[in-house]
C-alpha positions as CSV (number, residue, x, y, z in Angstrom):
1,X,28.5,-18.2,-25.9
2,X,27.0,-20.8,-23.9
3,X,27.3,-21.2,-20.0
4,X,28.8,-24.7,-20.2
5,X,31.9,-23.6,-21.9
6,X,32.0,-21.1,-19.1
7,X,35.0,-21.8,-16.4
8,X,35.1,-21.3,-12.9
9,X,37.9,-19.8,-13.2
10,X,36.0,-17.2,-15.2
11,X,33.3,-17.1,-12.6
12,X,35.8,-15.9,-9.7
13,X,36.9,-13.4,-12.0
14,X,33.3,-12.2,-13.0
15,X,33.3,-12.6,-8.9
16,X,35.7,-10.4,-8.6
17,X,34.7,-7.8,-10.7
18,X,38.0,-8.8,-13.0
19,X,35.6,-10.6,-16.4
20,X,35.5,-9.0,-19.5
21,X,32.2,-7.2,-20.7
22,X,30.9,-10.3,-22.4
23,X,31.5,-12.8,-20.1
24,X,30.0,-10.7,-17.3
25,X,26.7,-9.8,-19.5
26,X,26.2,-13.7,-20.1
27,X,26.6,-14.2,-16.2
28,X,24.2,-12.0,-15.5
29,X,21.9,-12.8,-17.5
30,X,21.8,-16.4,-17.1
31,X,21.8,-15.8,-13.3
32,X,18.2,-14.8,-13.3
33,X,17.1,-17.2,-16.2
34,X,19.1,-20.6,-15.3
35,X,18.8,-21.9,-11.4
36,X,21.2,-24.4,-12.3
37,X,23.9,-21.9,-13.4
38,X,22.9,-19.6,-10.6
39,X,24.1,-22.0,-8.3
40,X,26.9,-22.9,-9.8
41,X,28.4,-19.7,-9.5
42,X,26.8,-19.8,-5.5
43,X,29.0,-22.4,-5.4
44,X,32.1,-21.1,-6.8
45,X,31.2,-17.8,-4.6
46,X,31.7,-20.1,-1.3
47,X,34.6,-22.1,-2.8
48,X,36.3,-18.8,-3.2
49,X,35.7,-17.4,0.4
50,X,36.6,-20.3,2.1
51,X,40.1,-20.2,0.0
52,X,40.6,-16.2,2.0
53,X,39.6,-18.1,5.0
54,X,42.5,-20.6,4.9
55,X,44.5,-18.1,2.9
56,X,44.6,-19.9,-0.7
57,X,44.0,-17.1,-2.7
58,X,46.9,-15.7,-5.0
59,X,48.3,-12.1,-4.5
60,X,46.4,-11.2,-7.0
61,X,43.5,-12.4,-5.9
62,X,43.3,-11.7,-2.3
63,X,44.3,-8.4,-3.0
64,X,41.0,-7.8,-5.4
65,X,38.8,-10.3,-3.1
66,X,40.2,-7.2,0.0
67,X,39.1,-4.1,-2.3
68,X,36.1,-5.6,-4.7
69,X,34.5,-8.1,-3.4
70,X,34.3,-7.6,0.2
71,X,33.5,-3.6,-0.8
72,X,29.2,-4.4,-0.5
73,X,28.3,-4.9,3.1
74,X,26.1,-8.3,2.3
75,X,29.5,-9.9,0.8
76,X,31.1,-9.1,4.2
77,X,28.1,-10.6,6.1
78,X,28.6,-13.8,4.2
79,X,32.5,-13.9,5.2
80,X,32.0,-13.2,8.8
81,X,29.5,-15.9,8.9
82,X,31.6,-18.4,7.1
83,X,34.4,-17.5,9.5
84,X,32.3,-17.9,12.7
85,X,31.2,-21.2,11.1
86,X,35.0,-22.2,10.2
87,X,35.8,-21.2,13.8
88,X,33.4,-23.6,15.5
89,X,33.7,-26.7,13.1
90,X,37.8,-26.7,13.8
91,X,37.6,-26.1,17.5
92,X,35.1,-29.2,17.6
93,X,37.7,-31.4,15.3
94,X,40.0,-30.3,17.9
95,X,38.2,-30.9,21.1
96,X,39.9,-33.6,23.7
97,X,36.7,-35.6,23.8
98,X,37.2,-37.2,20.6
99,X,39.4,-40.7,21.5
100,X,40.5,-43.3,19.0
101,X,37.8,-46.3,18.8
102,X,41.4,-48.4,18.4
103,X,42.1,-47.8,22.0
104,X,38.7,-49.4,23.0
105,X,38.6,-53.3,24.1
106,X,35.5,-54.3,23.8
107,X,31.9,-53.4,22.2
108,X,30.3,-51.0,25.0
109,X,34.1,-49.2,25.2
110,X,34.0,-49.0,21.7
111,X,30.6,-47.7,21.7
112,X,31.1,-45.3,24.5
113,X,34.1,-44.0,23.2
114,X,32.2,-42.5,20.5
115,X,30.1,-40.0,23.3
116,X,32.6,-37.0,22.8
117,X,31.2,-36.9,19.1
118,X,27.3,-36.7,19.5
119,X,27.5,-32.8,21.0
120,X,29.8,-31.8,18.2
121,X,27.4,-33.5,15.8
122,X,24.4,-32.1,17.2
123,X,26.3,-28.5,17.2
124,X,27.0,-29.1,13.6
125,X,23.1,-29.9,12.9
126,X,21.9,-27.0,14.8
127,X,24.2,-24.7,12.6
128,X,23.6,-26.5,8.8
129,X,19.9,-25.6,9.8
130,X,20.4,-22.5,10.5
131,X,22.2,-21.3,7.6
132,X,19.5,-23.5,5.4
133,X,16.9,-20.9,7.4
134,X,19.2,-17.9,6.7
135,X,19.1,-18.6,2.9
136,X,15.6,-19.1,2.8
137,X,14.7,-15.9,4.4
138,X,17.5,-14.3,2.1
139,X,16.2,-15.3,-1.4
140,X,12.7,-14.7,-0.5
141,X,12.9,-11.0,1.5
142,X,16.2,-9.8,-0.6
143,X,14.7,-9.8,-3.6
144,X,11.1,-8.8,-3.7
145,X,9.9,-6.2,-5.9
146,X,7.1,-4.2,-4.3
147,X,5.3,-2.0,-7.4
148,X,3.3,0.5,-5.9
149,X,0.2,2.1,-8.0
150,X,-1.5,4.5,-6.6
151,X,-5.1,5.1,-7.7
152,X,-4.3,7.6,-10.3
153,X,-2.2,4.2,-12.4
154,X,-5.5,3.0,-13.9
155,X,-8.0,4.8,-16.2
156,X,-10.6,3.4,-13.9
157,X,-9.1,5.4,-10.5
158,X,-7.7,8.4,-12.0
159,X,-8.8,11.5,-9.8
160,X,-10.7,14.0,-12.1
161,X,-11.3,17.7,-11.0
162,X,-13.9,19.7,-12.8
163,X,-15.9,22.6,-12.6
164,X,-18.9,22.8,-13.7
165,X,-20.0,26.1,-15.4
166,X,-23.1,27.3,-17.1
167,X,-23.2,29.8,-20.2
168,X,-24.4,33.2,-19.4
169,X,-28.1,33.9,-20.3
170,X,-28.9,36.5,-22.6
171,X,-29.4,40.2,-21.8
172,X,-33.2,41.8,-22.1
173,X,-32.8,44.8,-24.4
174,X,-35.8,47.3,-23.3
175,X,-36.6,49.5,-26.4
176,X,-37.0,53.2,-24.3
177,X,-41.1,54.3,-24.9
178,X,-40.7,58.0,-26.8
179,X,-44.1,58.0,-24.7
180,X,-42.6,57.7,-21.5
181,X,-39.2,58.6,-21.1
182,X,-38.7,58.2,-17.1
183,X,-40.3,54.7,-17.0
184,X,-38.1,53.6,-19.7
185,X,-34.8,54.9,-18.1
186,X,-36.4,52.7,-14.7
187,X,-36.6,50.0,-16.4
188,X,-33.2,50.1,-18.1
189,X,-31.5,50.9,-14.9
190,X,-33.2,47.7,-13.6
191,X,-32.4,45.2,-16.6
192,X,-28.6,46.8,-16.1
193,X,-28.7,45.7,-12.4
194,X,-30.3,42.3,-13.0
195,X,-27.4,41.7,-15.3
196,X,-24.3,42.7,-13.1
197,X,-26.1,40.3,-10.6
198,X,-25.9,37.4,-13.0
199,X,-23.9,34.4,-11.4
200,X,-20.6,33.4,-13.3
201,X,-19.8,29.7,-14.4
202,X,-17.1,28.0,-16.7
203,X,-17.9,25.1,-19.5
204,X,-16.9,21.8,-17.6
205,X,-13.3,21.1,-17.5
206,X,-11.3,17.8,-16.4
207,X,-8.2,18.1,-15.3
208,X,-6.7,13.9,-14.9
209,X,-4.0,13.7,-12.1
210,X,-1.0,12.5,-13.8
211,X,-0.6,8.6,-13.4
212,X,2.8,7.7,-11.5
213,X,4.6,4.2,-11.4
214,X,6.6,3.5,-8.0
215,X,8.8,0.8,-8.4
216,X,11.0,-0.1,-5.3
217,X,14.0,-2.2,-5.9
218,X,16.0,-3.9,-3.6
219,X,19.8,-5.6,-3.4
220,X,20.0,-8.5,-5.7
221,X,21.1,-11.9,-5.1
222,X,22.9,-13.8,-8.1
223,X,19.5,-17.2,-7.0
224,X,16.7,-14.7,-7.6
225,X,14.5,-14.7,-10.3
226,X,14.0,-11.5,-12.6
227,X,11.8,-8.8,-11.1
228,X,8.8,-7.8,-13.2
229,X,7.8,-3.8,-13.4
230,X,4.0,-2.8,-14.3
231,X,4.2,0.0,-16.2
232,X,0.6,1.0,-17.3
233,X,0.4,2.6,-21.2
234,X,-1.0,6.0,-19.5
235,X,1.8,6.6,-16.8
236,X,3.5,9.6,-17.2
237,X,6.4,8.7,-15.0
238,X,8.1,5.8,-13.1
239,X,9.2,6.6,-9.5
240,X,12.0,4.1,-8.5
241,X,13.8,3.6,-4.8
242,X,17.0,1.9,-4.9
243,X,17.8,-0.1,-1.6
244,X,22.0,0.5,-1.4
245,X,24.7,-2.1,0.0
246,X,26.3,1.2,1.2
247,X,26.9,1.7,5.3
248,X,27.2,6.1,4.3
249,X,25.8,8.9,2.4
250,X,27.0,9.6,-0.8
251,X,26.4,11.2,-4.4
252,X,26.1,9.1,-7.6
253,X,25.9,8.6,-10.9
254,X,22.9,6.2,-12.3
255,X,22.2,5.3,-15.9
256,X,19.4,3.3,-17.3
257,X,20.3,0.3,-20.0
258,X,18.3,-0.9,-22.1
259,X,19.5,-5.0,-22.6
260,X,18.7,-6.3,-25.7
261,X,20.1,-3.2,-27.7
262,X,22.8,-2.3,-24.4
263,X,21.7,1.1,-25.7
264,X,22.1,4.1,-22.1
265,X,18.3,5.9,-22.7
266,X,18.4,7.8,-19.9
267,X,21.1,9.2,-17.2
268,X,21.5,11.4,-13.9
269,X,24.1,12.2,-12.2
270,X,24.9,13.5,-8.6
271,X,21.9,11.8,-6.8
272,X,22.1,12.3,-3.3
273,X,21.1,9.2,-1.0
274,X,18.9,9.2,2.3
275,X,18.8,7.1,5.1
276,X,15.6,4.7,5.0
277,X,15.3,2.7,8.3
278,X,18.4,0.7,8.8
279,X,19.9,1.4,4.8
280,X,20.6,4.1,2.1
281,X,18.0,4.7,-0.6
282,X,18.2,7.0,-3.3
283,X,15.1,7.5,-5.6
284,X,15.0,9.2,-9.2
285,X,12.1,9.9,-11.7
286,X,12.3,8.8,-14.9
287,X,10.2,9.2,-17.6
288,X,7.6,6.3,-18.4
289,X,8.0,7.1,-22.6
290,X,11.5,5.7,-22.4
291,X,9.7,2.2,-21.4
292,X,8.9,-0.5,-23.9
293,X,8.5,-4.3,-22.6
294,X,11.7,-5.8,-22.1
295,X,15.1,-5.7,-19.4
296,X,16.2,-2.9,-18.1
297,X,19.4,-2.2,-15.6
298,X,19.8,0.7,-13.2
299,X,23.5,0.5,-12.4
300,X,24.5,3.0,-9.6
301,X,28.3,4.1,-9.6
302,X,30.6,6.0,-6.9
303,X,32.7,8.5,-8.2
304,X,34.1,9.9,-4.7
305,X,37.2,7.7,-5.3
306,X,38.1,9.6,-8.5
307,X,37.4,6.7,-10.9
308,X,33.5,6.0,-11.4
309,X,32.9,2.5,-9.2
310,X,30.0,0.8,-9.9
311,X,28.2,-0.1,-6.3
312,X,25.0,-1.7,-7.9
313,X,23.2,-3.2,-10.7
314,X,19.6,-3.5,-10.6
315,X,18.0,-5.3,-13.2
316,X,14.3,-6.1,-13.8
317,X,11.8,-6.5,-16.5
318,X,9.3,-3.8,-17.6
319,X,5.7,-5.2,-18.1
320,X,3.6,-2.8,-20.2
């Protein structure tokens, strides 16, 4: 199915958490492939908030925008800015300074009547630059993808232990004299001394320091691009830390999905998450043999509500 024939009115359900499991699979994925779909649905997004601002969502609709949508902490971030934003734009519309040029009877009244607009105008500037600034940040600090490898990722760095050892030296038989009796038994008791006080080595063994991945990954925005995962051939393991949208601690349930085949190769279930800074994080070690090049999503679900909720999706692309 192709995004063209795709409706908006299909986007606010995908929006909404409401789309079927095809529809929502083609969003996603052309979300981080196709800037020009991406902002359409940005577009629908703000369309559809501005509707609960001024109360033109259906029952249906405001009732699921209320429970699903403004559930993630960055959705209510964008509401309470598009309401502070709604706030000052009407109480400007509104202000007494604004007088009808029709009342004016010449030119210069004319002209002057038009003062009251110029601080409401520059007021509007001010803020359209400031949300152009806010966006900017937001798609390029939201989304980065910091891959961590320690030295022990390439065969170069890996840390090598050994210890060197030496073989033991052969032991001098004496052959006792039948001549002389005592200085044979001397010089047995000797050769039996110089042996104990042989020093003891091993044969040279390395030890290589298993080779761990650390992939952070943080909330997604619907703009971004794909995040890319190095994964070197000889990793054992991929550490990953999941930035949440949560404001609490909680337990969850993560499974790993592999996209092209939307085959689950890997699960967990009861992660506990820590606070990091200002945010939740949880982190989870999953094997690096489950890997081949190609999309991979992390989805993170909240079962304390009785029926599993999924609270985010992490997608990026493993580079091998």
């Amino acid at each position: 199915m192709s995004t063209e024939n795709i409706q908006n009115s299909e986007l606010r359900s995908y929006l909404l958490g409401t789309a079927d499991e095809e529809i929502t699979h083609i969003i996603d994925e052309a979300g981080f492939t196709d800037d020009a779909f991406a902002e359409r649905v940005a577009a629908v997004e703000r369309e559809m908030i501005d509707d609960h601002l001024y109360g033109k969502l259906a029952v249906g609709e405001s009732e699921r925008f209320e429970s699903y949508y403004l559930a993630s902490p960055l959705r209510r971030k964008k509401v309470d800015f598009a309401k502070a934003f709604q706030t000052y734009a009407d109480g400007q519309i509104a202000a007494p300074a604004v007088r009808s040029i029709s009342e004016a009877g010449s030119f210069w009244s004319s002209l002057f009547a038009w003062r009251g607009l110029i601080p409401a105008a520059a007021g509007l500037l001010i803020v359209a630059a400031f949300i152009g600034w806010i966006a900017f940040r937001g798609s390029n600090s939201r989304d980065e993808v910091a891959v961590n490898q320690g030295p022990s990722v390439t065969p170069e760095n890996v840390n090598r232990r050994s210890v060197t050892v030496e073989p033991p030296t052969n032991e001098n038989t004496n052959v006792e004299s039948p001549t002389n009796t005592n200085r044979g038994t001397h010089s047995n008791n000797n050769n039996a001394a110089n042996s104990r006080n042989t020093n003891e080595s091993s044969n040279t063994i390395k030890r290589p320091v298993p080779a761990i991945a650390t992939i952070v990954l943080l909330p997604q925005l619907r703009s971004s691009g794909l995040p890319a995962a190095k994964i070197p051939v000889e990793a054992e393991a991929a550490d990953f830390r999941l930035e949440l949208e949560t404001e609490a601690p909680g337990k969850y349930d993560i499974s790993l999905t592999e996209r092209s085949s939307s085959s689950n190769v890997w699960s967990r279930s009861g992660v506990t998450s820590q606070r990091s800074g200002k945010a939740f994080v949880v982190t989870l070690r999953v094997p690096a043999k489950l890997f081949k090049a190609g999309n991979y999503t992390l989805s993170v679900s909240d079962r304390s509500g009785g029926e599993p909720e999924i609270v985010g999706d992490y997608t990026f692309r493993v580079v091998r």
